[in-house]
N, C-alpha and C positions, 0 to 999 in steps of 0.2 A: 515716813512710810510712803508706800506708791500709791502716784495720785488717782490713777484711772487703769482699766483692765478694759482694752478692747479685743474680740475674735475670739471671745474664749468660748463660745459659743455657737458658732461660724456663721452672727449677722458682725459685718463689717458695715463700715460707711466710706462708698467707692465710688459715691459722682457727687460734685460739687454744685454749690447753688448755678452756678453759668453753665451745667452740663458738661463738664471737662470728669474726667475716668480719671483717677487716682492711683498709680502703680501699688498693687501691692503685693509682699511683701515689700519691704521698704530696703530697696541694696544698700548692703555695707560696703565701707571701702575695700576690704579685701580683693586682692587679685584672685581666688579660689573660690569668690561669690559665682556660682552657677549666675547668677540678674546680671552680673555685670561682665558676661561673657559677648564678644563679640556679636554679629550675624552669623559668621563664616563658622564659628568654633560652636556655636549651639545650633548650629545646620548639620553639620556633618556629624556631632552627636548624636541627632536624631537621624539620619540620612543610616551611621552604625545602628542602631536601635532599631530599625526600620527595616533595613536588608535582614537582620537575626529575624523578625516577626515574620517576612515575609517565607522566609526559607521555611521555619519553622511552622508557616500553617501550607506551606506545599505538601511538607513530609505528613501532617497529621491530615491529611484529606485526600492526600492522594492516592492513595489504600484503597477506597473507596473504587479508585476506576482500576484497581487488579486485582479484584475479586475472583475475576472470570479466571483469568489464566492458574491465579493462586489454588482457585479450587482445583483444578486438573492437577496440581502437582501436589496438593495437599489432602487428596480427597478419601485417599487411604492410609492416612496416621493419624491427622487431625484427631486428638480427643476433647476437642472443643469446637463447636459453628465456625467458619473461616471468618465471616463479618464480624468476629470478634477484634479480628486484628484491625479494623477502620475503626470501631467502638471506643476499643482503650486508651486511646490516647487521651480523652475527654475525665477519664478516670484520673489519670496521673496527671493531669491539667490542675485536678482541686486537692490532689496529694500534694504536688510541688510546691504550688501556692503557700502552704503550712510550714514548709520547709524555708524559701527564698525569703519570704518579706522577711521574720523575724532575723534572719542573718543579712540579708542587706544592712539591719538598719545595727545589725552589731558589730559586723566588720567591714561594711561599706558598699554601694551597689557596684562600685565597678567590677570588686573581684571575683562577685556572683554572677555576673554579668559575661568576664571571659570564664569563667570555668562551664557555664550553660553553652557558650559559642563549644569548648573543648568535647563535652560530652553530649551532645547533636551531632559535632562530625562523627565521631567514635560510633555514636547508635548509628546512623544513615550507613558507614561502612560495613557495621554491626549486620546490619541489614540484608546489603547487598550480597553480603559472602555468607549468609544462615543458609543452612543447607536441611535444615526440619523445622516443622512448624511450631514446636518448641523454641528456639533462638531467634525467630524471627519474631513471635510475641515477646519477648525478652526485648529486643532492640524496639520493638514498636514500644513498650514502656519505658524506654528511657528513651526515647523521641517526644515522649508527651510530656517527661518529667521534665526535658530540657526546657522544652517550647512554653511551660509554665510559668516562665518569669515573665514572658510577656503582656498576657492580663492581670499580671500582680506586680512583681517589682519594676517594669518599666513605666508602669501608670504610675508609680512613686516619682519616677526619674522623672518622668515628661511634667509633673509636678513643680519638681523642684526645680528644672528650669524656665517657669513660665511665674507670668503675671496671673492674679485671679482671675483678670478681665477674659487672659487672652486664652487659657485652656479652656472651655468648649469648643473655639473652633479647634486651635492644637490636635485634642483628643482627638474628637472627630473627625479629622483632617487625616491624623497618622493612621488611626483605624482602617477607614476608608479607605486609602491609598493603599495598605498591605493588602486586604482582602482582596481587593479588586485585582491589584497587579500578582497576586497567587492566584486566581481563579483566572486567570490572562494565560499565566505558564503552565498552569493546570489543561488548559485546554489542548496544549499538544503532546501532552499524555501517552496517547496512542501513537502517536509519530515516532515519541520516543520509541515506545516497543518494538516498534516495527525495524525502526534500523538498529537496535542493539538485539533483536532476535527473543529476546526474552524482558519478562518484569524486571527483572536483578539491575538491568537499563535504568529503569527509571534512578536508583538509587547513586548506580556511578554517575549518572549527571548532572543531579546535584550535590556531590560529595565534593565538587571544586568550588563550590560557592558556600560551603559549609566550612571550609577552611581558610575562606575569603572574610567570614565573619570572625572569627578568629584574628587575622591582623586588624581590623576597624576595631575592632573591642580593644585592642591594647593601646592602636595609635591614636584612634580619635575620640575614643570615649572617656574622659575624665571623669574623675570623683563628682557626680553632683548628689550627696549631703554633705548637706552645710546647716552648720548652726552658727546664728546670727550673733556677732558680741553686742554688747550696748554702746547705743552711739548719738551722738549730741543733737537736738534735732530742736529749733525752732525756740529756743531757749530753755528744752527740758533734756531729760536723758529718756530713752528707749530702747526696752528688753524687748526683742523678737522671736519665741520660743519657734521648735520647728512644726508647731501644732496648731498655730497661727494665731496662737495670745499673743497681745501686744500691752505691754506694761509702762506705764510712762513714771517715771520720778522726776523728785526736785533738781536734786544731786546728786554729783556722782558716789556720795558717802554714804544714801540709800542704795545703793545697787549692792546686791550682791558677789562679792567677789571683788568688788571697787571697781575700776579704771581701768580696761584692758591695756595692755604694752601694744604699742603698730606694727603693724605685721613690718618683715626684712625685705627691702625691695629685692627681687629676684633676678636672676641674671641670668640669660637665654645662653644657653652653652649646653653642647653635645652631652656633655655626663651628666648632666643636669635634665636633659631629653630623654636619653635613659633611664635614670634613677625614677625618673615620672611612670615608665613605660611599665618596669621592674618593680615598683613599691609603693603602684596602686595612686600616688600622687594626692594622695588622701587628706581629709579635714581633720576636725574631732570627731568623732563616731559615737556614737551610744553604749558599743564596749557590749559586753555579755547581760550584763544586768535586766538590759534589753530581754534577752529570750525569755531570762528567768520571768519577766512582767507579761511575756506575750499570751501564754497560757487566762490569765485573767482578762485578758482586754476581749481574745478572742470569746471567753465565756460571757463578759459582758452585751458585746455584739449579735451572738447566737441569741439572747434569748431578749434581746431588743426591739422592740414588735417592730418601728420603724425604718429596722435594717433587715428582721424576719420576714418581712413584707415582701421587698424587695426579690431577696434571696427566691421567694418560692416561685413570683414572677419570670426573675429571671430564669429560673431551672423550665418554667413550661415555655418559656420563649427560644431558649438555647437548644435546649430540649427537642424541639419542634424541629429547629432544622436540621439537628443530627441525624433524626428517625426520618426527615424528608429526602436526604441528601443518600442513605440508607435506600431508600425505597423506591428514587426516581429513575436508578439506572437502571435497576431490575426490569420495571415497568417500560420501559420505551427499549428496550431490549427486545422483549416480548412482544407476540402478536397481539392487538392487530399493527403496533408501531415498527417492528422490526428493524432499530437502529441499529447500524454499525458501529465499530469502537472508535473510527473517526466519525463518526457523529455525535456518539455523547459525549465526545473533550469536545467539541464546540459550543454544546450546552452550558459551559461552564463561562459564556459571555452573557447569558443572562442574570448571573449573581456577577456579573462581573459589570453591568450596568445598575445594578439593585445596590452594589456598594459605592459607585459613586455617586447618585443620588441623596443617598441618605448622608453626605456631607450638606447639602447647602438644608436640610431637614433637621438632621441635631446637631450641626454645627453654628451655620448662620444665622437660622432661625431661634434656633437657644438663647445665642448672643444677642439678636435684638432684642425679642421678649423681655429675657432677664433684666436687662439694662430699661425697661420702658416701666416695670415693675417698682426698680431699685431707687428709679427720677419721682415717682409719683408714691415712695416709702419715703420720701425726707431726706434722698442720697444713698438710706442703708441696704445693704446687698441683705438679702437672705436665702440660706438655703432652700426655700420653699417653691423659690422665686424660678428653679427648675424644674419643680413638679409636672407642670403643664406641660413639657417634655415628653411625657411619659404617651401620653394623649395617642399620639399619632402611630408610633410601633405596637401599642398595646392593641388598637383596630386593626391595623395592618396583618400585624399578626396573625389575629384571629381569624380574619377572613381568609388571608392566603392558606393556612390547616384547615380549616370545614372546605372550601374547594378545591383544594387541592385532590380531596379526597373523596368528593365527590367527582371531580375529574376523571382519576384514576377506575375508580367504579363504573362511571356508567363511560367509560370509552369516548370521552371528548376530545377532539382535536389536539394534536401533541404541542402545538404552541399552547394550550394554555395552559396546559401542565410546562413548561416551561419557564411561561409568564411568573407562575405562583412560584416556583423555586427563587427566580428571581426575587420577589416580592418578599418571600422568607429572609433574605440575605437584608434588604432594608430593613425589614425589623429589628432584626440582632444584631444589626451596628448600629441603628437609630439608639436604640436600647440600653446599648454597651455604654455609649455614652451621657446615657441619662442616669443610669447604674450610677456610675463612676462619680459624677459631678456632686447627686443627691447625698451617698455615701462618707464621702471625705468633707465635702462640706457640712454636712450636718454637723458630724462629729468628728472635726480636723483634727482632736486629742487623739483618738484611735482611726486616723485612718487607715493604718498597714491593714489592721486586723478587720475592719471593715471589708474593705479589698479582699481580703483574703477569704472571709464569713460570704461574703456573694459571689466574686467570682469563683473561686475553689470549689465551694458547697454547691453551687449552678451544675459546673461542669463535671461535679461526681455525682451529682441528682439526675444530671443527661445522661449520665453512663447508664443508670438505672432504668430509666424511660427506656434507651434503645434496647436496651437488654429484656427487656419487657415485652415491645411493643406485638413482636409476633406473635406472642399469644394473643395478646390483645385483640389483633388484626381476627385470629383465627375465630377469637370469641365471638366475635363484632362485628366483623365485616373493615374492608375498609374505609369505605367512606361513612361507617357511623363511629368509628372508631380515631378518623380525625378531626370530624365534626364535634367530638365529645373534648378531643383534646382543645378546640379553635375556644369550645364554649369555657372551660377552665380556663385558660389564659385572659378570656371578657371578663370572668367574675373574679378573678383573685386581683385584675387592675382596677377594679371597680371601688377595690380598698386605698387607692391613692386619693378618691374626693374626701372621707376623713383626715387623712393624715397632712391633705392640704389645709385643710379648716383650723386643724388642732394640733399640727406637729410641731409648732414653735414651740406652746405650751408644755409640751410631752418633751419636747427637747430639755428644757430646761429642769422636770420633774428628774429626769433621768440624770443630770449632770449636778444635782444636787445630791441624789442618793449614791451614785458611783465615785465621786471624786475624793 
């Protein structure tokens, strides 16, 4: 029988008495190991992954600066608000989410991966040639269903090609980098308008790098799931599930399944380059049975106070910037600011310093902490050990919505309504990546549905919030109306000092009765 069961729980032991980090998962020989891929081949991986994310948060933000114009051409069919169309895409962000994970993991992420690149071009074109405000909501929701697999099944991929050590910078690295480098080409927005005469601009000029995503996704993005066979390690055998139990036996007669056969060395040849391009170049997969299971994991998860937590967190943190992002242009539009529409694309440099920022915040600082935690546990990593994470976007947060909004009210200086926009954007990447890390490592058995229960559930809980908030405003005012939202997002983070004290405990009560 097997001797020992490590990471079934997601504490591992990942730094050694001398301080030395221990790679983990532990690469197999296979050539199809995502671990034992190149520098170059798990760069331009991510480099594809990275141009889809960025593309994909152009299109769903940048609605947002053609309101103006959209209203003049919309203002008499519209049987809906015109800001619906910058809204929904946040909608089908936590539709899609339900959709992708469970099929990535049953017929593989790559081929979800180009079919989201196919149908993004398709919506942006969708877009640019709608000619009522009916087809052009039509395209903005399969703009947001596209852009979906990027908070959900690319945080699997970028998973499955990294060490445990080294995804929170990862994350927070790729995070950062899209956001910022969209809110960079966000800002000449207006420029576009101006030389293609109309909004419809904005659409054809990104429809060339929507079909750029499209060749990366076939050429350079490989299959990364992989499930790990059993392999001879230090004089024992070791199962590596893809949920990050690690099983160790005597021999190989305990294993189940026996003794794997060695993989066929592969031969570098043109048909061979193709057949990769054409047939997905794929592992073992998880197969259908997957979906059929997903339906329970995701029930498990919903009603899991320590991912419920998260979940509600994240919805008034994500939340927050939608309805700020919603309500900045409006306001500096207006007197007494009276900007012009190349002035507020330039505004979009201050979320564009707010996200690179919050790389050396949840990325670097994560990574030290965690690791100073894990030296002074006896080597063991635990998930908890990223809680402290949560600290710094959970303040930020809050104060950037109470003044923001007080800003806006009493007519303060339009840098610091600025400032705060910025300051919004640090949160919700600082955040995203604390989300992320606490979620799958708690419970690395269900992390898709994890992923899926916060990020998905956030961003159809934002759709809500913005859909709201006008009245809100109207009841309220606005500056007590985001004063109230800054003070909700202080007290529902305020539930992370239990779950820090007592979530290992709770981890394990849970993983006794669900398993």
């Amino acid at each position: 029988m097997a001797k020992s069961d490590y990471g079934k729980q997601g504490s591992v032991f990942l730094i050694t008495s001398n301080g030395e980090t221990i790679c983990l998962p532990i690469p197999s020989r296979s050539p199809n190991d995502p671990l034992r891929w190149g520098r170059l081949k798990t760069f331009l991986s991510l480099f594809a992954m990275g141009l889809f994310t960025t593309i994909g948060l152009i299109q769903v933000q940048g609605t947002s600066l053609l309101l103006h114009p959209l209203e003049i051409e919309y203002s008499q069919e519209a049987p809906l608000r015109i800001d619906l169309l910058s809204s929904v895409p946040s909608l089908f962000w936590g539709i899609g989410a339900l959709i992708w994970v469970p099929l990535s993991m049953a017929i593989g992420r790559r081929p979800v991966f180009i079919f989201c690149s196919i149908l993004l071009t398709l919506s942006t074109a969708m877009a640019g040639f709608s000619r009522n405000f009916r087809t052009h909501l039509a395209a903005r929701c399969f703009q947001g269903f596209a852009g979906s697999i990027s908070p959900s099944t690319m945080i699997l991929m970028i998973l499955d090609v990294t060490f445990i050590h080294q995804r929170p910078r990862t994350i927070a690295l790729f995070w950062c980098l899209c956001d910022g480098m969209s809110n960079i080409c966000l800002a000449f927005t207006s420029y576009i308008l101006t030389a293609g005469g109309s909004w419809r601009a904005f659409y054809w000029v990104w429809l060339g790098p929507c079909f750029l995503t499209i060749l990366l996704a076939l050429v350079w993005s490989p299959e990364t799931y992989f499930q790990r066979p059993p392999m001879a390690f230090d004089g024992h055998i070791i199962a590596q599930s893809e949920i990050g139990k690690i099983t160790v036996y005597n021999s190989w007669e305990e294993v189940p399944g026996g003794k794997p056969m060695p993989d066929e060395p592969k031969v570098r040849t043109t048909s061979e380059f193709l057949k990769n391009i054409l047939f997905w170049n794929r592992t073992t997969i998880g197969g259908w049975p997957v979906i059929k299971a997903f339906p329970r994991q995701i029930m498990i998860c919903a009603l899991n106070p320590l991912i419920l937590w998260v979940l509600v967190l994240n919805s008034f943190v994500f939340g927050g910037m939608v309805v700020t992002c919603a309500t900045y242009v409006s306001v500096l539009m207006a007197p007494p600011y009276n900007f012009t529409d190349n002035e507020i694309g330039l505004v979009k440099f201050s979320p564009f310093i707010g996200s690179l920022l919050a790389f050396p915040a949840s990325g670097i600082l994560t990574t030290w902490f965690a690791k100073i935690l894990a030296t002074r546990n006896r080597g063991v990593h635990e998930p908890e050990h990223y809680l402290p994470s949560f600290i710094l976007p959970v303040v930020t947060s809050s104060i950037s919505l109470s003044l923001f909004g007080i800003a806006v009210e009493r007519e303060w200086d339009w840098g610091w309504i600025i400032f705060f926009v910025g300051l919004d954007y640090f949160s919700v990447l600082s955040m995203f990546t604390s989300n992320t890390l606490w979620v799958t490592e708690a419970f690395p058995r269900w992390a898709g549905a994890a992923l899926t229960v916060v990020g998905g559930g956030a961003y159809a809980l934002s759709f809500v919030l913005g859909s709201t908030i006008v009245p809100w405003i109207n009841s309220q005012g606005i500056g007590n109306t985001y004063v109230e939202l800054g003070i909700l997002t202080w007290l529902v983070g305020l539930f992370g000092f239990p779950v820090n004290f007592w979530g290992k405990r709770f981890r394990g009560y849970i993983y006794s009765k669900w398993e």
